[in-house]
C-alpha positions as CSV (number, residue, x, y, z in Angstrom):
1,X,23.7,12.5,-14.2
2,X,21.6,12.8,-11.1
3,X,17.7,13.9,-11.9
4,X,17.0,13.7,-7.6
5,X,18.2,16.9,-5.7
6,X,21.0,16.0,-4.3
7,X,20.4,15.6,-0.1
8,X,16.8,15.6,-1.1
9,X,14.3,13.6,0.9
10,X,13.8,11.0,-2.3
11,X,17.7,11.0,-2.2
12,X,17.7,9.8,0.9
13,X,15.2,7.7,-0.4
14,X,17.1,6.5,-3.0
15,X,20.0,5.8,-0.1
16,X,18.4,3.8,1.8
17,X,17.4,0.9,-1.3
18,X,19.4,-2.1,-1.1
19,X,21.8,-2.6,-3.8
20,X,20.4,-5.3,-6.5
21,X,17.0,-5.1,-5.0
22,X,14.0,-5.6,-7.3
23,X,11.7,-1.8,-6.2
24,X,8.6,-1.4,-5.8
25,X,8.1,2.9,-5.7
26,X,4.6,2.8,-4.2
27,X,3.1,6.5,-4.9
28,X,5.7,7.5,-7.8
29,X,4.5,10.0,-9.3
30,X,6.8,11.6,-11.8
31,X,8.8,8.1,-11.8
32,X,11.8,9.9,-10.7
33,X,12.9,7.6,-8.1
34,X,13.4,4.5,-9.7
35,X,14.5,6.4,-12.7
36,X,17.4,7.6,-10.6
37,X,18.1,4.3,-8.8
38,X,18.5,2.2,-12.3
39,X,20.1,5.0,-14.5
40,X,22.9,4.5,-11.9
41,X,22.9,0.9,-11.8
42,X,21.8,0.4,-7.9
43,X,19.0,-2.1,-9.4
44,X,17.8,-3.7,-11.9
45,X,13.9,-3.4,-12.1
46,X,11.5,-1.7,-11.0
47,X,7.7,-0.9,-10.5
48,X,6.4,2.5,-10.6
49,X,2.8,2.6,-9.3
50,X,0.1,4.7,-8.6
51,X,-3.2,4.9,-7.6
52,X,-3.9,7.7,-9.9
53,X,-3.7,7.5,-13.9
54,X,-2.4,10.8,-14.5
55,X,1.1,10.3,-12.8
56,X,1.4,7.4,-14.4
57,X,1.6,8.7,-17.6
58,X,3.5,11.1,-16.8
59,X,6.0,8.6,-15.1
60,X,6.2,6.6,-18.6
61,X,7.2,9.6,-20.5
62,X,9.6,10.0,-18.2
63,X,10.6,6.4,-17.9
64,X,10.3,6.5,-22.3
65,X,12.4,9.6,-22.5
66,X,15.6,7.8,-20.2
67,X,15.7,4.9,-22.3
68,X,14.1,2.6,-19.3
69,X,11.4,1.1,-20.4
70,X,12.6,-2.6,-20.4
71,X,13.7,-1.8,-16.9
72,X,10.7,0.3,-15.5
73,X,7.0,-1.4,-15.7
74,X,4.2,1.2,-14.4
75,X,1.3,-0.2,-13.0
76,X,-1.9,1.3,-11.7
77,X,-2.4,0.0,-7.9
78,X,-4.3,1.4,-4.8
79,X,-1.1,0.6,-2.4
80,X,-0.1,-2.4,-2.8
81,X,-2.9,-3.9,-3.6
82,X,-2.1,-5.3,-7.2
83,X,1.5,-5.9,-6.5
84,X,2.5,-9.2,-5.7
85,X,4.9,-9.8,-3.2
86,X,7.0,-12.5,-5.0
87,X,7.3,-9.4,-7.4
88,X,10.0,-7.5,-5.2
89,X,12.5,-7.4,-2.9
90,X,12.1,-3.5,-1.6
91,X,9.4,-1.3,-0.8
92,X,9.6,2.6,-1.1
93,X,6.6,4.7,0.3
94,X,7.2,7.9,0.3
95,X,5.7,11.5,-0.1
96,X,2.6,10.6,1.8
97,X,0.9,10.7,5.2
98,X,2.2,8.3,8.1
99,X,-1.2,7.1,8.8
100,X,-1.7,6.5,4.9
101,X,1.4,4.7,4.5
102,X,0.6,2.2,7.7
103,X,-3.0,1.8,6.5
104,X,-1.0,0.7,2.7
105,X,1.2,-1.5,4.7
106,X,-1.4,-2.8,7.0
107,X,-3.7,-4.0,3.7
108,X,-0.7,-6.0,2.4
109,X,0.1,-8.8,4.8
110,X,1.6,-10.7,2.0
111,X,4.6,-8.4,2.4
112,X,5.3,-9.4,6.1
113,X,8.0,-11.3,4.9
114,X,12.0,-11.3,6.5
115,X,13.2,-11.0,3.4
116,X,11.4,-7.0,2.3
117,X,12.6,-4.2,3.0
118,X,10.6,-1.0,3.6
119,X,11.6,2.4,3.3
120,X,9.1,4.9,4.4
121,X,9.1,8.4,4.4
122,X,6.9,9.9,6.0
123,X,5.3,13.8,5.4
124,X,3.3,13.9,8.6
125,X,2.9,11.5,11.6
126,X,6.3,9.7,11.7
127,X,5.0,8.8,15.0
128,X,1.8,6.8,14.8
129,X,3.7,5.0,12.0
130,X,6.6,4.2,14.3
131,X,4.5,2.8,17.0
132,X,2.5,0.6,14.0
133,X,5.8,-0.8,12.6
134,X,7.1,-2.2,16.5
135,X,3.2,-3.0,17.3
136,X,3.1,-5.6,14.4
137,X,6.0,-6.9,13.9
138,X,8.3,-4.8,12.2
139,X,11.6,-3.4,13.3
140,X,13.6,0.2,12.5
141,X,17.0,-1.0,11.0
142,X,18.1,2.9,10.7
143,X,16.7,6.5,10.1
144,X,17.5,9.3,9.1
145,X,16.1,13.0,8.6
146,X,17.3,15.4,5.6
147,X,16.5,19.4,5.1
148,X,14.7,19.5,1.6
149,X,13.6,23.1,0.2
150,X,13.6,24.5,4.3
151,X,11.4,21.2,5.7
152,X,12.7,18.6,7.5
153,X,11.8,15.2,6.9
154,X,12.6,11.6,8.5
155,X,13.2,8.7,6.3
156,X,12.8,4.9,7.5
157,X,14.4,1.7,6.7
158,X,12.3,-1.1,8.0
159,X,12.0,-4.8,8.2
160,X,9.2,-7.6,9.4
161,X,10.6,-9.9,12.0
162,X,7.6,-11.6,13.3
163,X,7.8,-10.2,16.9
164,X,6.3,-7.4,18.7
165,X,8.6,-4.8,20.3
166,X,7.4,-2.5,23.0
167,X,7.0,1.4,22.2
168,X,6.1,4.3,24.2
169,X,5.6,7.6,22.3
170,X,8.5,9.1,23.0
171,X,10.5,5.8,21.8
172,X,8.3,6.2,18.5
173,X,9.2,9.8,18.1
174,X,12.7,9.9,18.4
175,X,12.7,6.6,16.8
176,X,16.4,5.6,15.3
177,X,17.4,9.7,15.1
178,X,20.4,10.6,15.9
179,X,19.9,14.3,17.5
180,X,23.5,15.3,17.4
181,X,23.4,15.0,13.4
182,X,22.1,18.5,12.5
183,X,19.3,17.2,10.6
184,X,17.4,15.0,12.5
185,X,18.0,18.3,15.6
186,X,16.4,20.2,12.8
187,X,13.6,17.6,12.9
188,X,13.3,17.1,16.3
189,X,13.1,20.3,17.0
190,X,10.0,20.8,14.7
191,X,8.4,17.9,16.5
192,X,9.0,19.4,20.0
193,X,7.5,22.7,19.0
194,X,4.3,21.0,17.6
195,X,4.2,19.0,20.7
196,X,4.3,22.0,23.1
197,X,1.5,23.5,21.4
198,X,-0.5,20.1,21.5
199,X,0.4,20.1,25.4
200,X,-1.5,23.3,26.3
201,X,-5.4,21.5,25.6
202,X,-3.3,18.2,27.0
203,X,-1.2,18.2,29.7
204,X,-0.9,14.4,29.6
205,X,2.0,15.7,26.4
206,X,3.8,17.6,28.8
207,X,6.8,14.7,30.1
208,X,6.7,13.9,26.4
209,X,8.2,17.9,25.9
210,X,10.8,17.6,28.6
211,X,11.7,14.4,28.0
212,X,12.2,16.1,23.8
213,X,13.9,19.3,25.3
214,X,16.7,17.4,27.3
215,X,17.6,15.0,25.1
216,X,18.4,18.1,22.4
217,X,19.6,20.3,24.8
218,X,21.6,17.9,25.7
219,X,23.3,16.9,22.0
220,X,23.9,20.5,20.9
């Protein structure tokens, strides 16, 4: 039994975990996410946190009413703050601002270790977080974007390697997507348009657009 909508963005999500992997599920929530990912036996532990009581608790009863409460600890935590890195082996972020989830990594430099494994998902500014991941260290292993309740959304698996890679803003954009999967088109194309209207009070944007509306044009 699946409690994730299937094709969902946390199902994608849930995807992208490494098998055996100790979780971290920064921003949880309702808990469903690691729920999911050890009622199926994809890992063994995790950590459900939040900065805010009140999902918490409603993450235990969740975690109380599936029987996983010797595999699921909750713990209050701003981030990552009060999560130690020794703790884990991968990192969800998801259902939250780019900018937040970069400032969440950026307080943890504990975690800039080759051995984690972040997956981000990003609701707005896929972007700045892209170009924060290559600035300092980190490198896009794959991506992927999913069509959840008529919104597209991208979904990143990431990894610290210690060395800066060079980004422009339409590398950070596109990012690992593939545009000829339908998806990441559909997310692409949502981009574009919201670049085209930042172009008009910036014309600096517009070779970014064309640059966006060839490279779809030309997968379709």
């Amino acid at each position: 039994m699946s409690i994730l909508k299937p094709q969902g963005r946390l199902s994608l999500c849930a995807d992208f975990v490494r098998e055996g992997s100790r979780l971290a599920d920064i921003g949880t929530d309702h808990g469903y996410l690691p729920i999911e990912l050890c009622m199926s036996g994809k890992i063994p532990s995790a950590l459900a946190c939040d900065i805010n009581p009140l999902p918490l608790r409603s993450a235990e009863e969740n975690i109380t009413r599936f029987g996983l409460s010797k595999k699921i600890q909750t713990r209050l935590s701003d981030g990552l703050k009060d999560v130690s890195a020794d703790e884990v082996d991968d990192v969800v972020i998801a259902g939250m601002g780019g900018e937040l989830i970069r400032d969440i990594l950026s307080a943890a430099p504990s975690f800039k270790d080759k051995d984690k494994h972040f997956v981000l998902q990003p609701m707005t500014h896929h972007e700045d977080l892209v170009l924060w991941l290559y600035e300092n260290g980190f490198v896009i292993d794959r991506q992927e974007a999913t069509l959840d309740e008529g919104k597209y959304y991208t979904v990143i698996s990431a990894r610290f390697i210690g060395k800066k890679t060079p980004c422009d803003l339409y590398t950070a954009v596109v990012g690992k997507l593939d545009p000829t999967d339908e998806n990441s088109r559909g997310f692409l194309s949502r981009v574009l348009h919201n670049y085209r209207n930042k172009s008009k009070g910036d014309p600096a944007l517009l070779p970014l657009v064309k640059q966006l509306e060839e490279r779809i044009r030309e997968a379709k």
